[in-house]
SERO-4910 file (N, C-alpha, C, O; in steps of 0.05 Angstrom, whole numbers):
BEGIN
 pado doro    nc1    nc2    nc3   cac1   cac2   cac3    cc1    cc2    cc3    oc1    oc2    oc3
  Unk    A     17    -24      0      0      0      0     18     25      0     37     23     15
  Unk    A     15     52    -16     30     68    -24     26     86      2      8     80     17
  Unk    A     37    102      7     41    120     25     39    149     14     59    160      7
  Unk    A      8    167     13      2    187      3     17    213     24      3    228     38
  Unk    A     41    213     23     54    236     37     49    261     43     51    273     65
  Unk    A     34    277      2     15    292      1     -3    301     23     -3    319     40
  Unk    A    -22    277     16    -37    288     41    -35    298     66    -49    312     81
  Unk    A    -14    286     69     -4    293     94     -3    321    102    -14    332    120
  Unk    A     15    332     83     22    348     88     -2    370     83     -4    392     94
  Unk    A    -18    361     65    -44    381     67    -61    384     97    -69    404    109
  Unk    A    -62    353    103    -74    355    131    -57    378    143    -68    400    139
  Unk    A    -27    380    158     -9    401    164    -21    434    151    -29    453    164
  Unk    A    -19    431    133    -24    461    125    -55    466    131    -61    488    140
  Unk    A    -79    445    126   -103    462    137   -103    467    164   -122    478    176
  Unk    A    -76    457    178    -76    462    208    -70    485    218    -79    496    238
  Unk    A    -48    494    198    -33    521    206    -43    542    214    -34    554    233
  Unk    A    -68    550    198    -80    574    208    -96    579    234   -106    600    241
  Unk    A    -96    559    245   -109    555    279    -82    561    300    -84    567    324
  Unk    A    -56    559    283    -38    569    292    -25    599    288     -2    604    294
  Unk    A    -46    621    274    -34    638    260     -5    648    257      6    665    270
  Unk    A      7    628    233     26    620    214     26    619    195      5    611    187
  Unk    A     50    625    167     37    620    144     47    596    131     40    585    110
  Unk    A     70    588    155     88    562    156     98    549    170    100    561    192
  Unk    A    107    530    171    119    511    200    144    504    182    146    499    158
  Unk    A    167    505    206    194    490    191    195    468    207    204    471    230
  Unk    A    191    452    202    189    412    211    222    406    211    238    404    192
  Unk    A    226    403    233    258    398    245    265    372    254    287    362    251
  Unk    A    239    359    267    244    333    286    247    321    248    230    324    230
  Unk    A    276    305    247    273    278    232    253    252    236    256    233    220
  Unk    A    235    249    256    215    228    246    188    250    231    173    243    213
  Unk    A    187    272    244    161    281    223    174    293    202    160    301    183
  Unk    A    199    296    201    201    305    169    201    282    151    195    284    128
  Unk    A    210    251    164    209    234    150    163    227    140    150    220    120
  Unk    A    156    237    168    118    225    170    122    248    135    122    235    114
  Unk    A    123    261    135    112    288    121    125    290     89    116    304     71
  Unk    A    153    268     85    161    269     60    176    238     48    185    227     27
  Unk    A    173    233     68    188    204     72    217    200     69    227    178     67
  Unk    A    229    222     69    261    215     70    273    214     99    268    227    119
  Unk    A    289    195     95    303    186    124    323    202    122    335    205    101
  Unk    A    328    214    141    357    236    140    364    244    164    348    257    177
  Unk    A    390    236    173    400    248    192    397    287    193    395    299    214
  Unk    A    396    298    169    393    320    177    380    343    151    393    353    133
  Unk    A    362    344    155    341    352    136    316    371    161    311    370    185
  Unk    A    304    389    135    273    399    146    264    410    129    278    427    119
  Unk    A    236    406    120    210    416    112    203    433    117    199    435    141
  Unk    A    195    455    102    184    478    107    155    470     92    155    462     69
  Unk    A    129    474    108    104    465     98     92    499    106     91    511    127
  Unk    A     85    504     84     58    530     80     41    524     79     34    501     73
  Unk    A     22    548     90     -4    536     95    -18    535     68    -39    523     69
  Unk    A    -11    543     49    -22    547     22    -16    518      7    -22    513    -16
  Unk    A     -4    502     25      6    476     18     26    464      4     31    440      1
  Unk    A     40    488     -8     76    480    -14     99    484      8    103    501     25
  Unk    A    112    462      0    133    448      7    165    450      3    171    444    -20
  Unk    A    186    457     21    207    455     10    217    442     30    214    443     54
  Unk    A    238    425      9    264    412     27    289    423     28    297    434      7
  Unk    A    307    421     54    323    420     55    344    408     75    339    405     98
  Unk    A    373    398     63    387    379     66    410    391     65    414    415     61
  Unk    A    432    369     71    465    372     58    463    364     38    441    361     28
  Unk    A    490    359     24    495    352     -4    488    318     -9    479    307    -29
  Unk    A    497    305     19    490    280     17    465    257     19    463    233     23
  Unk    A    448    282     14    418    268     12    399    283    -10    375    277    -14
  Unk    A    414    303    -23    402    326    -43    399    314    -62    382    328    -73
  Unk    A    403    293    -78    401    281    -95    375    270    -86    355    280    -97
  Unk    A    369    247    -63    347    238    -49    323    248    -42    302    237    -34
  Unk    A    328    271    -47    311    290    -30    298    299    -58    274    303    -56
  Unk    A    306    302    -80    291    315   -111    279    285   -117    255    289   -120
  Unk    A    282    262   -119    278    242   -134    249    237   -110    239    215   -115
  Unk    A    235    250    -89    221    246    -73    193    265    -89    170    259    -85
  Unk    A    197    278    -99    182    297   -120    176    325   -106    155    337   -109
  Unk    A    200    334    -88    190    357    -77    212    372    -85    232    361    -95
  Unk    A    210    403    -82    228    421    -86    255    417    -72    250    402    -54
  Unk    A    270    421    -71    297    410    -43    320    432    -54    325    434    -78
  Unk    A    335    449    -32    350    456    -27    374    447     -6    375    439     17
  Unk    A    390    453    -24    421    453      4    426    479      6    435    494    -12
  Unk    A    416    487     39    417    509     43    411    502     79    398    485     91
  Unk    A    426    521     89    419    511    124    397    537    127    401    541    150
  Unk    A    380    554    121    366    563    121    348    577    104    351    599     93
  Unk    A    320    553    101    297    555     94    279    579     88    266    588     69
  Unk    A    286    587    119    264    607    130    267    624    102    253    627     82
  Unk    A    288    633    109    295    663     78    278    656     57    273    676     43
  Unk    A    268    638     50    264    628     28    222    635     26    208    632      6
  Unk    A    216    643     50    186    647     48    190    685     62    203    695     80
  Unk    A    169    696     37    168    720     47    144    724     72    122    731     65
  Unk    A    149    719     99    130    719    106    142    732    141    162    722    151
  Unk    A    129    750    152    144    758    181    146    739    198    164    741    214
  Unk    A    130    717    199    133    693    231    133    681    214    126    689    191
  Unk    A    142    651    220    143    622    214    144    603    240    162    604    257
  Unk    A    123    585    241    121    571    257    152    553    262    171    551    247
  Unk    A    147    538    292    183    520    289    171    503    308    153    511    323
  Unk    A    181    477    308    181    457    330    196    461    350    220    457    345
  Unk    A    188    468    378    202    478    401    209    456    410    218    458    433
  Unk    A    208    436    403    217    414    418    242    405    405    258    388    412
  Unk    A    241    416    388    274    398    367    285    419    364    309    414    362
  Unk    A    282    445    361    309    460    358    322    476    371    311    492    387
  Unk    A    352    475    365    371    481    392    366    509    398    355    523    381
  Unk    A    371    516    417    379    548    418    395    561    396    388    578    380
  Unk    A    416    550    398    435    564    373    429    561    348    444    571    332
  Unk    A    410    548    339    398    541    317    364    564    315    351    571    295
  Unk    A    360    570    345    340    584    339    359    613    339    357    627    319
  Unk    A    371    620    356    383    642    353    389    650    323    375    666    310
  Unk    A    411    637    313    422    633    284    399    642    262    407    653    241
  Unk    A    376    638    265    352    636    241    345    669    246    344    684    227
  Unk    A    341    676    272    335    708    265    310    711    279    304    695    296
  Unk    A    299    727    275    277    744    280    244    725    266    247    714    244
  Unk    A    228    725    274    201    721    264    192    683    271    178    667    259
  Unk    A    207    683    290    201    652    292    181    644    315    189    650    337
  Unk    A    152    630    312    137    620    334    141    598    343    137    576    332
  Unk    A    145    600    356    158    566    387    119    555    387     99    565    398
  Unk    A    123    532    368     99    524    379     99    481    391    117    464    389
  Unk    A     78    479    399     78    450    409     85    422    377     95    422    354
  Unk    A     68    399    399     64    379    386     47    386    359     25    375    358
  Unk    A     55    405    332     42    397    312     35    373    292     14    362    283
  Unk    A     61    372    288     59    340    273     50    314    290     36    294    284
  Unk    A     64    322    315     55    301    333     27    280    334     21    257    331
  Unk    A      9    314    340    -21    309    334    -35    294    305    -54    278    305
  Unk    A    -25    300    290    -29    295    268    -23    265    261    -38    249    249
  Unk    A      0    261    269      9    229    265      2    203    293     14    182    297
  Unk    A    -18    212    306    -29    204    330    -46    187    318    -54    165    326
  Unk    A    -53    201    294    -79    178    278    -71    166    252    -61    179    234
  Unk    A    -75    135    251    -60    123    229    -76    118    200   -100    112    199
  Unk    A    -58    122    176    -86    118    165    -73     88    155    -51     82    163
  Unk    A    -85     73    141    -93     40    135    -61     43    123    -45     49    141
  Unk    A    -53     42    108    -24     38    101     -7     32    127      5     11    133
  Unk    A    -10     60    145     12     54    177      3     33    187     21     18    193
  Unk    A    -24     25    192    -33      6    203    -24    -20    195    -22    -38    212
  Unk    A    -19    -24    166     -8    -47    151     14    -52    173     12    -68    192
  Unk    A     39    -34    164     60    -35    177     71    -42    203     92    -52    209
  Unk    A     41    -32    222     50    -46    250     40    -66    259     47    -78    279
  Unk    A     15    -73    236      5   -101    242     22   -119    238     23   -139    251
  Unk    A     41   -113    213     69   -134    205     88   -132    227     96   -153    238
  Unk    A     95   -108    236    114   -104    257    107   -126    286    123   -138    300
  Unk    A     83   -123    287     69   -142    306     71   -170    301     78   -184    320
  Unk    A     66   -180    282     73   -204    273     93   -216    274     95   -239    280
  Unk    A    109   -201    269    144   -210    266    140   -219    289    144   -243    292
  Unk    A    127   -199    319    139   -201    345    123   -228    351    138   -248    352
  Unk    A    104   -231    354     91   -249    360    101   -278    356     99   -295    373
  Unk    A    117   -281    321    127   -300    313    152   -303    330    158   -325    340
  Unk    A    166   -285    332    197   -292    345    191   -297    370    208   -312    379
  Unk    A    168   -290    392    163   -301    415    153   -333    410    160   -349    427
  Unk    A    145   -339    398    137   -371    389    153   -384    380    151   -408    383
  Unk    A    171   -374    368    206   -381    356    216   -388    388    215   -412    394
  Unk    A    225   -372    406    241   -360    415    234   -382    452    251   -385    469
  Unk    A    212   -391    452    200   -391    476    210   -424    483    217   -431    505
  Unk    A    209   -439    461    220   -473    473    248   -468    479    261   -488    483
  Unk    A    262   -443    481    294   -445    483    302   -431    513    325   -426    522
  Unk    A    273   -424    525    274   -405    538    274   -430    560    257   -448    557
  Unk    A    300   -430    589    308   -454    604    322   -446    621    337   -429    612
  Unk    A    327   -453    654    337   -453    671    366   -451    657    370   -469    641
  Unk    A    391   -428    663    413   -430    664    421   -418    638    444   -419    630
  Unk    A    392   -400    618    404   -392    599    404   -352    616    392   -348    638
  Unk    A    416   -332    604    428   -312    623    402   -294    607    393   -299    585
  Unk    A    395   -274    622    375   -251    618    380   -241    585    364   -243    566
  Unk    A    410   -228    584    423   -225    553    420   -248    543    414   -246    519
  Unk    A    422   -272    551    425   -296    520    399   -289    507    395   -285    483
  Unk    A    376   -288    538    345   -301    512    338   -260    502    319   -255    487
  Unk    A    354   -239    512    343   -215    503    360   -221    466    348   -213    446
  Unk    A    378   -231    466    394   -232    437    374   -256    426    359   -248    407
  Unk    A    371   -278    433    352   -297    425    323   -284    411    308   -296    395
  Unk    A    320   -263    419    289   -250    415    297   -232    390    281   -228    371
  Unk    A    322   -220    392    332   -192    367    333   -210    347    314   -212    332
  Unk    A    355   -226    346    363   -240    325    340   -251    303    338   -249    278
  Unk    A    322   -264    327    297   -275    315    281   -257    295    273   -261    272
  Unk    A    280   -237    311    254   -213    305    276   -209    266    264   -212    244
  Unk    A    305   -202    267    316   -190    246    314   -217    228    309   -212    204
  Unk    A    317   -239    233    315   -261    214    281   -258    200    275   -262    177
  Unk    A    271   -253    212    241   -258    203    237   -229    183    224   -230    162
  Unk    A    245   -210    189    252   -186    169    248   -164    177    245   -145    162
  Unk    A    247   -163    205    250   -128    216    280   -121    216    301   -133    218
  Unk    A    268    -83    212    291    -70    204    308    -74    237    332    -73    234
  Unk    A    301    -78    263    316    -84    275    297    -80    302    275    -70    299
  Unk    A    306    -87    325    284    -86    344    279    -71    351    297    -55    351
  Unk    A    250    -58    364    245    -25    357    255    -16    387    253      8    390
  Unk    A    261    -25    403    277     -9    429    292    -27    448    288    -51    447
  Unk    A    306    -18    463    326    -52    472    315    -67    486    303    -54    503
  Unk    A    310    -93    490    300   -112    491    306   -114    522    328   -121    529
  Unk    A    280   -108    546    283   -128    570    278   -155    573    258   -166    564
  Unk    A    296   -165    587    288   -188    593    296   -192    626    319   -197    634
  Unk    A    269   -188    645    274   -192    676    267   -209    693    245   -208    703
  Unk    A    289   -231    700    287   -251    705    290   -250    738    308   -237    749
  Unk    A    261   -270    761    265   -269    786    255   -249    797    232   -241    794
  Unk    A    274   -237    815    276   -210    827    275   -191    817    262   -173    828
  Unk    A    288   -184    791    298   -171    772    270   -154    764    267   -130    764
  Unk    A    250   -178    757    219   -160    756    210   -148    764    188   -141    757
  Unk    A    224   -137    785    207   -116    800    209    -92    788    191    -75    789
  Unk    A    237    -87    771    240    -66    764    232    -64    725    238    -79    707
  Unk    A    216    -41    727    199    -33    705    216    -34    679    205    -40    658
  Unk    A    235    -29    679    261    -20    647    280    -27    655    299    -12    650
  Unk    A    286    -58    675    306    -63    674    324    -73    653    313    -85    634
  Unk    A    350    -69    652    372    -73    630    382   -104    638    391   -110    660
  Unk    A    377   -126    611    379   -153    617    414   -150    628    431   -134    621
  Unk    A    413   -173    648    446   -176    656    453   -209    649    440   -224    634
  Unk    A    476   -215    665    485   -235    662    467   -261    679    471   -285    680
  Unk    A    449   -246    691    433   -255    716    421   -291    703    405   -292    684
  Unk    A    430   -313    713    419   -333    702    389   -341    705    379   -341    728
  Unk    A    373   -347    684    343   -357    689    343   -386    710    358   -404    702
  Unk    A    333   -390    729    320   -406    747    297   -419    752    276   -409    746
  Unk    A    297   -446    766    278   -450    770    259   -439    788    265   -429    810
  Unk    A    232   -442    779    210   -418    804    213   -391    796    199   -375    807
  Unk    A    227   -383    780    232   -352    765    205   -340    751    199   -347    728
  Unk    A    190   -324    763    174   -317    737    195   -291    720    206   -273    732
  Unk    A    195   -297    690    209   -284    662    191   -260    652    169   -267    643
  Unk    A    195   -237    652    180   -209    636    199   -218    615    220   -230    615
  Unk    A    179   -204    589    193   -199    568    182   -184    551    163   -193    538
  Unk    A    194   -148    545    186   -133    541    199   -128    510    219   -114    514
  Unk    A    196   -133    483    201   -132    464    188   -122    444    168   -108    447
  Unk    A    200   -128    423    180   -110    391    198    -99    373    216    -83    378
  Unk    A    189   -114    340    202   -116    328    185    -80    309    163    -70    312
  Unk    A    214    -68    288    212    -42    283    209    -50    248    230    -56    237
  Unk    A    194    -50    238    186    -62    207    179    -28    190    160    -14    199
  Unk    A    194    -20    170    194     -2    149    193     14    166    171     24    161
  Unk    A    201     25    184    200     48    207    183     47    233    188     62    251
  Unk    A    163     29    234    142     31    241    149      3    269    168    -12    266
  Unk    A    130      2    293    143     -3    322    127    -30    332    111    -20    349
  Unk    A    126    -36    332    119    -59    358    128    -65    374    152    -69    376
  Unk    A    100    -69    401    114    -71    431     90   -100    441     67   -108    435
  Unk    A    108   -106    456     94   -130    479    104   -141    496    127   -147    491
  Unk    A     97   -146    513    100   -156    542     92   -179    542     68   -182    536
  Unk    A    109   -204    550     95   -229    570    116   -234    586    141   -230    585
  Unk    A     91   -252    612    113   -255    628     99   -293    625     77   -304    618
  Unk    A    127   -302    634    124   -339    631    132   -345    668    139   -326    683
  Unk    A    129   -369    677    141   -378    706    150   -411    690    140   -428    676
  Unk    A    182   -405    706    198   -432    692    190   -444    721    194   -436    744
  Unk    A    177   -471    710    167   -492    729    139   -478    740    129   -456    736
  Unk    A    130   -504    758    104   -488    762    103   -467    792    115   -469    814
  Unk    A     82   -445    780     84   -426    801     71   -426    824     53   -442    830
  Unk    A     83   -405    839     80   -412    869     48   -392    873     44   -372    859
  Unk    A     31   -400    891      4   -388    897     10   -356    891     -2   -346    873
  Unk    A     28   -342    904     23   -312    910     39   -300    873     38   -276    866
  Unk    A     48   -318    859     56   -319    833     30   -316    814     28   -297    798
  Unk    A      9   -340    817     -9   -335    804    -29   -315    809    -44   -305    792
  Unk    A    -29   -310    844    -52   -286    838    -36   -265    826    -47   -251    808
  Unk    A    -14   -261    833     -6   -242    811    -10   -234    788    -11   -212    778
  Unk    A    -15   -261    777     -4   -264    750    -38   -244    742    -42   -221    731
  Unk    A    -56   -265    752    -89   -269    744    -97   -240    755   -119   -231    749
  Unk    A    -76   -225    775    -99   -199    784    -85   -172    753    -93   -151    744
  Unk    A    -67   -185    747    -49   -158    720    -65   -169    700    -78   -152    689
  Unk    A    -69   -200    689    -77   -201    666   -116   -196    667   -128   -196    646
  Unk    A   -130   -194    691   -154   -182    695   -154   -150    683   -165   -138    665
  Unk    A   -138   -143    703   -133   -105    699   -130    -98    666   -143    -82    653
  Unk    A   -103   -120    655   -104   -118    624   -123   -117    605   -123   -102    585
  Unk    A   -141   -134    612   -173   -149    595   -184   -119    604   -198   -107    587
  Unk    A   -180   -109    627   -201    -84    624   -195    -53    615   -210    -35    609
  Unk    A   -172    -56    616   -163    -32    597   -165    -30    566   -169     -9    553
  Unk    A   -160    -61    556   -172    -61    535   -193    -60    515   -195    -57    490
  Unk    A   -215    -64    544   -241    -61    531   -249    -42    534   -273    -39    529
  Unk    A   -233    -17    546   -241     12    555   -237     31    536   -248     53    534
  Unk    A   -211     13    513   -206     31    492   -234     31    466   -248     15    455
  Unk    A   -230     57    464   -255     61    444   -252     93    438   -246    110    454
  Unk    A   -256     96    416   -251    135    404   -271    149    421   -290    137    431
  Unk    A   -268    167    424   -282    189    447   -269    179    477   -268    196    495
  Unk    A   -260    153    482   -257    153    508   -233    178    526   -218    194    514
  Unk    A   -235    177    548   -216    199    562   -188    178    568   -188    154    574
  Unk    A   -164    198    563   -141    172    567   -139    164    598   -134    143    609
  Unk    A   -146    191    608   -152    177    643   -169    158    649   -165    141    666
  Unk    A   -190    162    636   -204    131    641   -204    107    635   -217     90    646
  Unk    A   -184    102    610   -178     80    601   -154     67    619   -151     42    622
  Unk    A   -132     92    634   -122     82    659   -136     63    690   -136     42    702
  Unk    A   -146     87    691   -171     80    714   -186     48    709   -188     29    725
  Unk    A   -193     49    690   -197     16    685   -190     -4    691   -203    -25    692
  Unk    A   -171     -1    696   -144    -29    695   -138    -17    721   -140    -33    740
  Unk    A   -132      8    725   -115     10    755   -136     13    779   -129     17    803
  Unk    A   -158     11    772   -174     19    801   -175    -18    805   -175    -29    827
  Unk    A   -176    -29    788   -171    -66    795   -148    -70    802   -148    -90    817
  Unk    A   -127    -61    800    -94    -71    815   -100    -43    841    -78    -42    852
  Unk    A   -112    -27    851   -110     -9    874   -133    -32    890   -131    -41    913
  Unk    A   -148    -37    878   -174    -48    902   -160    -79    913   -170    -90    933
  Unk    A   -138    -90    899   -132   -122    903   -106   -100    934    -97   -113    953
  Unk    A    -99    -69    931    -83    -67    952    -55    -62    933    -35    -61    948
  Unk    A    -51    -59    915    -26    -58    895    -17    -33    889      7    -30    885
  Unk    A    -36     -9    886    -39     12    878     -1     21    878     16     25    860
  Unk    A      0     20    895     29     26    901     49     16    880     67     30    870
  Unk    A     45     -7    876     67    -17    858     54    -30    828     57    -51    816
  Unk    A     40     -8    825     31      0    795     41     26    787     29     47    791
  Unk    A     73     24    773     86     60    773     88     72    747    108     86    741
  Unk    A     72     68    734     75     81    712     53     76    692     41     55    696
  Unk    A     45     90    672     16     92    652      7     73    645     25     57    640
  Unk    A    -11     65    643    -26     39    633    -23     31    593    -29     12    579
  Unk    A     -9     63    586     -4     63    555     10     77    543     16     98    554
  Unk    A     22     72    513     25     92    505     21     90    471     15     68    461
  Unk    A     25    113    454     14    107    427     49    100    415     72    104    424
  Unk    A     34     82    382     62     73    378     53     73    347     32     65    337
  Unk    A     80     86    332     74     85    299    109     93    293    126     76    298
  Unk    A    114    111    287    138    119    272    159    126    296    181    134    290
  Unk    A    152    123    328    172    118    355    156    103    371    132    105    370
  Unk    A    168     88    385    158     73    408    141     75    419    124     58    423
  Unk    A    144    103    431    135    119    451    120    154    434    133    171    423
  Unk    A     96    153    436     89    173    413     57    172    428     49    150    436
  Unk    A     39    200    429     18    210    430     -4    196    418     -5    191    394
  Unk    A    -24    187    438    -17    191    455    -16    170    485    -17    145    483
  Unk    A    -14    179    504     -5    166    535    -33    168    545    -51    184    540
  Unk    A    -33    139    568    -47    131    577    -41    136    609    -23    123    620
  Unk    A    -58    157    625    -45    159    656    -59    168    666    -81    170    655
  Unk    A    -57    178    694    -85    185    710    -87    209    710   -106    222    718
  Unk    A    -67    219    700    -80    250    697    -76    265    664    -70    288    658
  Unk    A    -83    242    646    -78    246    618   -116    260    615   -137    251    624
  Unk    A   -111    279    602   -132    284    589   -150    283    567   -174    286    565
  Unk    A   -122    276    544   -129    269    517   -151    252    513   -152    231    525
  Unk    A   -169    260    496   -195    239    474   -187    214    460   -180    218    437
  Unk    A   -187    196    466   -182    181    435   -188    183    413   -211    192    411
  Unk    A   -175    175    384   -200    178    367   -198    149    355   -186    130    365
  Unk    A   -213    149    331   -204    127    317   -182    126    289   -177    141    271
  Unk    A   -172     98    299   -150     89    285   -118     99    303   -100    110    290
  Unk    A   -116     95    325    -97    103    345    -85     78    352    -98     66    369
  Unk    A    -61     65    342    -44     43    357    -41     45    390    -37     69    392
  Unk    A    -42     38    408    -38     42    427    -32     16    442    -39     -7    435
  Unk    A    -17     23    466    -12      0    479    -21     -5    505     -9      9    521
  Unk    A    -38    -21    516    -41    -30    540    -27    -46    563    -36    -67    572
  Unk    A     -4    -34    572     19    -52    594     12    -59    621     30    -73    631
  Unk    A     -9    -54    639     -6    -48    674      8    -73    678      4    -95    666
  Unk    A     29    -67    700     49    -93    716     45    -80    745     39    -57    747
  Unk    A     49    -94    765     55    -97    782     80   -109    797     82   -133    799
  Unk    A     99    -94    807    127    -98    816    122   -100    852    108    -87    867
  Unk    A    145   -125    855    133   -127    884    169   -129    885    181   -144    870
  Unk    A    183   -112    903    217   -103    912    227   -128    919    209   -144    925
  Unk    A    245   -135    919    262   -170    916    248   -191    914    255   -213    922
  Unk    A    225   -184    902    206   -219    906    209   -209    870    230   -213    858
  Unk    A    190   -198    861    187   -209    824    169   -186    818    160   -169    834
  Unk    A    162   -190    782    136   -176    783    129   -187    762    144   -204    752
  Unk    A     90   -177    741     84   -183    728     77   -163    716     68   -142    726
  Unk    A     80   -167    681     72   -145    656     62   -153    638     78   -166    623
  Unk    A     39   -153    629     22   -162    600     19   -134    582      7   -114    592
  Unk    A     27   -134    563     27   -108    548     22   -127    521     38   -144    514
  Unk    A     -6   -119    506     -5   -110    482    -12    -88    467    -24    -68    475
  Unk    A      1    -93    434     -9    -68    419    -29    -66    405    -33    -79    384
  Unk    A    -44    -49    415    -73    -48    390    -86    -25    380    -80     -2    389
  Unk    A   -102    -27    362   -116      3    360   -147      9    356   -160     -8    345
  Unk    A   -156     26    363   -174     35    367   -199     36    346   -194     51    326
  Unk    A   -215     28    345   -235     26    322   -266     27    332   -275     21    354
  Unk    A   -277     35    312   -307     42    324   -327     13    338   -345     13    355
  Unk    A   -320     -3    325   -334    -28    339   -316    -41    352   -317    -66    353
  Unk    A   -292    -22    368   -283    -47    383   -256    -48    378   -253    -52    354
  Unk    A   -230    -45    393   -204    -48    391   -201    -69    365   -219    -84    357
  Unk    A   -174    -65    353   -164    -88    336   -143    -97    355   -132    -80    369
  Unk    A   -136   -123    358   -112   -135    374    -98   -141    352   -103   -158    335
  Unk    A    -70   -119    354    -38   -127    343    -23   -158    351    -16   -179    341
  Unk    A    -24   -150    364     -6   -175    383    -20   -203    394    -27   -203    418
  Unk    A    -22   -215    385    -40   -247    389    -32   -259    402    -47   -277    412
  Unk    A     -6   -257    409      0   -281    431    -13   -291    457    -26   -272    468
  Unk    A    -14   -309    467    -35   -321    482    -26   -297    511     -4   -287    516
  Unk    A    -46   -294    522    -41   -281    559    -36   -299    575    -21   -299    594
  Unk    A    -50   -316    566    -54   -334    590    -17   -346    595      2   -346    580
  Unk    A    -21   -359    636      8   -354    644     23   -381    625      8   -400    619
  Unk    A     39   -381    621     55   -399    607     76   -402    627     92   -386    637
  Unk    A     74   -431    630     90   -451    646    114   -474    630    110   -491    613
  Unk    A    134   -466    640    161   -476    615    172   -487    633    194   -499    630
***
């Protein structure tokens, strides 16, 4: 499925004028890539609201950058190039000395593109449903190998390797793998730490396909688990089932938290539930929008999003079910298929 860039950028420009602007210079490299499709370490878009376009680059992507069908310059400043007193700028990507350097007439504004690429249209969706797939597959690859005495790093490389054999561009963020105790902690960095018996295993992965992200969580218990293991397990993957069915366009992102987390606060957990119940995922991992108790954002439809709540309990272990899905009028789509239920190895 082709990727109408165009539009894109039309969407962008009928936006502009709610920003009174007559242009935005697009700095962050993933929305200049959403907005023209070139990958470039160092490039930006100047989008008018009248709906033309210019690029500009170094010499080493100027060739790349015309064969994309847009105007393109090598020039480190754009701005000169529109007669116009303000021009909008992404305050989040550019440096001071870079804003200093440009001059006079520039508006510091928010998440423009951000907003805009919050909602996917059927092409992105392709992409992360494949991205998803990959993952799903390399966890089913990956899981009869998974054994007392292999190290947190063996099975986190065991999961990359996999995900790149099957044909992702590479794994979309570094791979936990928290084995034991180790689970308690939310982003821990796999170590040399050996898998054990009675261990319950997190495994927070996702493969990165044509740019685009996949994420998921399971957790497994090598041998069978101990009582205060499974309510664990059964009170996160309850909370999960209900955050998921909370997702729906119009919903509030605080309530789709609240869902899941007023079931891990009432079991007494509240405490060691530390972080959002979500977040959105398309061209970065981590992308608009977030799922938390004091998020305000609407959903709409066609929004990837991810549903994670874990519970971390300090030198004993913890548990994380995270999948990716998105939002649709009759009802989430589920990215990620792999079974919830606890898996015993």
């Amino acid at each position: 499925m082709t990727i109408d860039y165009p539009a894109r950028r039309a969407r962008l420009a009928a936006a502009l004028p709610a920003y009174q602007v007559p242009a935005l210079l697009v700095t962050n490299p993933v929305n200049v890539r959403y907005l023209t499709g070139l990958v470039s370490s160092n490039a930006a878009v100047l989008v008018g609201a009248d709906g033309t376009a210019l690029l500009a680059t170094d010499n080493r992507y100027i060739d790349k950058t015309r064969a994309l069908g847009l105007p393109a310059v090598e020039a480190p400043d754009v701005v000169g190039r529109l007669a116009a007193p303000s021009v909008g700028i992404e305050a989040a990507s550019m440096s001071v000395a870079t804003f200093r350097r440009l001059g006079e007439g520039l508006v510091p504004l928010g998440p423009v593109v951000e907003e805009l690429r919050a909602v996917k249209d059927e092409a992105e969706l392709d992409l992360i449903r494949t991205a998803c797939a990959i993952t799903d597959q390399a966890f089913a690859d990956v899981l009869p190998r998974i054994a007392p005495g292999l190290t947190e790093r063996a099975v986190a490389r065991l999961l990359d390797n996999r995900m790149t054999e099957l044909g992702a561009d590479k794994p979309a963020f570094d791979t936990i793998v928290a084995a034991g105790e180790n689970g308690a902690i939310p982003h821990h960095a796999p170590t040399d730490r050996e898998l054990r018996a009675g261990d319950l295993v997190t495994m927070d992965f996702g493969a990165r396909y044509h740019g685009y992200h996949a994420d998921m969580t399971r957790t497994v218990c090598l041998g069978a688990p101990a009582a205060w293991q499974r309510d664990l397990y059964d009170l996160v993957a309850r909370a999960q089932r209900a955050g998921r069915h909370a997702l729906a366009p119009g919903a509030e992102a605080k309530e789709v938290d609240a869902a899941a987390r007023g079931l891990i606060e009432a079991a007494g957990h509240g405490g060691h539930f530390r972080h959002g119940l979500g977040h959105g995922v398309g061209l970065e991992i981590h992308e608009d929008p977030f799922l938390g108790p004091s998020r305000t954002a609407r959903l709409e439809d066609r929004v990837p999003i991810t549903v994670e709540p874990g519970i971390y309990l300090p030198e004993r272990g913890g548990v994380r079910i995270e999948d990716t899905l998105v939002t649709r009028e009759g009802g989430p789509e589920l990215f990620t298929k792999t079974t919830k239920e606890l898996l015993v190895l």
